[in-house]
C-alpha positions as CSV (number, residue, x, y, z in Angstrom):
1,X,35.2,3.0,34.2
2,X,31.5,4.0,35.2
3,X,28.7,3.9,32.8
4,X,24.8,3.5,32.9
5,X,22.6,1.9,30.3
6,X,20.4,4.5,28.4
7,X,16.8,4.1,29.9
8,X,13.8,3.2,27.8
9,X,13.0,7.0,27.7
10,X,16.4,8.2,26.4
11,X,16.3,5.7,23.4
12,X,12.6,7.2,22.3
13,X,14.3,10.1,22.6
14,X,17.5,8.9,20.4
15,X,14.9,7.4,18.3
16,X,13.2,10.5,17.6
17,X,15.5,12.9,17.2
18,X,17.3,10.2,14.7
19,X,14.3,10.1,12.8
20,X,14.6,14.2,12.7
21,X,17.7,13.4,11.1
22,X,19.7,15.1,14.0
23,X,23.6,14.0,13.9
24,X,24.9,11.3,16.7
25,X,26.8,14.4,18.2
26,X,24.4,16.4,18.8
27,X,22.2,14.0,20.2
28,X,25.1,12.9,22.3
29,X,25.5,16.8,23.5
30,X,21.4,17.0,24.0
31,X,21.4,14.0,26.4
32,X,24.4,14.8,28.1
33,X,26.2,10.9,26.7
34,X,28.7,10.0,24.9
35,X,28.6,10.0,21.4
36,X,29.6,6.5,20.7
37,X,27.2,5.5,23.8
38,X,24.4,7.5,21.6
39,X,25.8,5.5,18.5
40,X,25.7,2.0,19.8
41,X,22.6,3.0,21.4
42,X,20.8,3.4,17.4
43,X,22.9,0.4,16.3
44,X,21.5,-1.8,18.8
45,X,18.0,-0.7,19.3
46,X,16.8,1.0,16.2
47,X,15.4,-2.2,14.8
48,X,13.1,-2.8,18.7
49,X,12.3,0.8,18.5
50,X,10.6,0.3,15.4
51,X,9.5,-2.9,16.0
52,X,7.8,-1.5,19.2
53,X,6.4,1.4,17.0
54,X,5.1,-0.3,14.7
55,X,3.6,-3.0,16.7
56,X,1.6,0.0,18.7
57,X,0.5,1.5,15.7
58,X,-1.0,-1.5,14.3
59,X,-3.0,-2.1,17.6
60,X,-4.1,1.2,17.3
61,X,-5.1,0.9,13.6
62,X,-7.0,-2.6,14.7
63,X,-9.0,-1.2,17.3
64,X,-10.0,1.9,15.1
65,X,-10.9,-1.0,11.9
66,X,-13.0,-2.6,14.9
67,X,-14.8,0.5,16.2
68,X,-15.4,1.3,12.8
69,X,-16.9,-2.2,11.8
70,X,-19.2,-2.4,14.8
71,X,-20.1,1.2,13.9
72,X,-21.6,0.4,10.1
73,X,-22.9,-2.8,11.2
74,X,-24.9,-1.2,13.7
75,X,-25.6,1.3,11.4
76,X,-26.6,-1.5,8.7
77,X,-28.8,-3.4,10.8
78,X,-30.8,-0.3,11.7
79,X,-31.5,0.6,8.1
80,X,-32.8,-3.2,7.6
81,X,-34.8,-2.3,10.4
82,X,-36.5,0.7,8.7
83,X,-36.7,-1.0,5.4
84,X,-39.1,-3.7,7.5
């Protein structure tokens, strides 16, 4: 029996179209797999999907809180400037 693990692209893709609440089957049909390969495929790596997700989405959210921060405390300290 031949098979191939689903690349890190075809899981987004899984992922995705899960989220879209698109059926197993026709995700299955979409990428050309198996539907119980598509199946163990969200069993086994919805949770480090996410996990990935979520962890880029918080980086992101962190450097935006830090531009922002260095943006009103330059701002701040220029007022104090002008107030002097």
């Amino acid at each position: 029996m031949n098979y191939s693990n689903l690349s890190q692209k075809e899981r987004d893709q899984i992922y995705i179209l899960k989220q879209e609440c698109i059926k197993p089957n026709t995700i299955a049909k979409l990428l050309g797999r198996h539907r119980s390969t598509i199946c163990r495929g969200i069993k086994r790596n919805s949770t480090s999907i996410e996990s990935r997700y979520n962890n880029s989405m918080k980086e992101m959210i962190s450097q935006l809180e830090f531009v922002i921060n260095e943006e009103n405390s330059s701002t701040d300290s220029s007022k104090l400037e002008i107030n002097l």
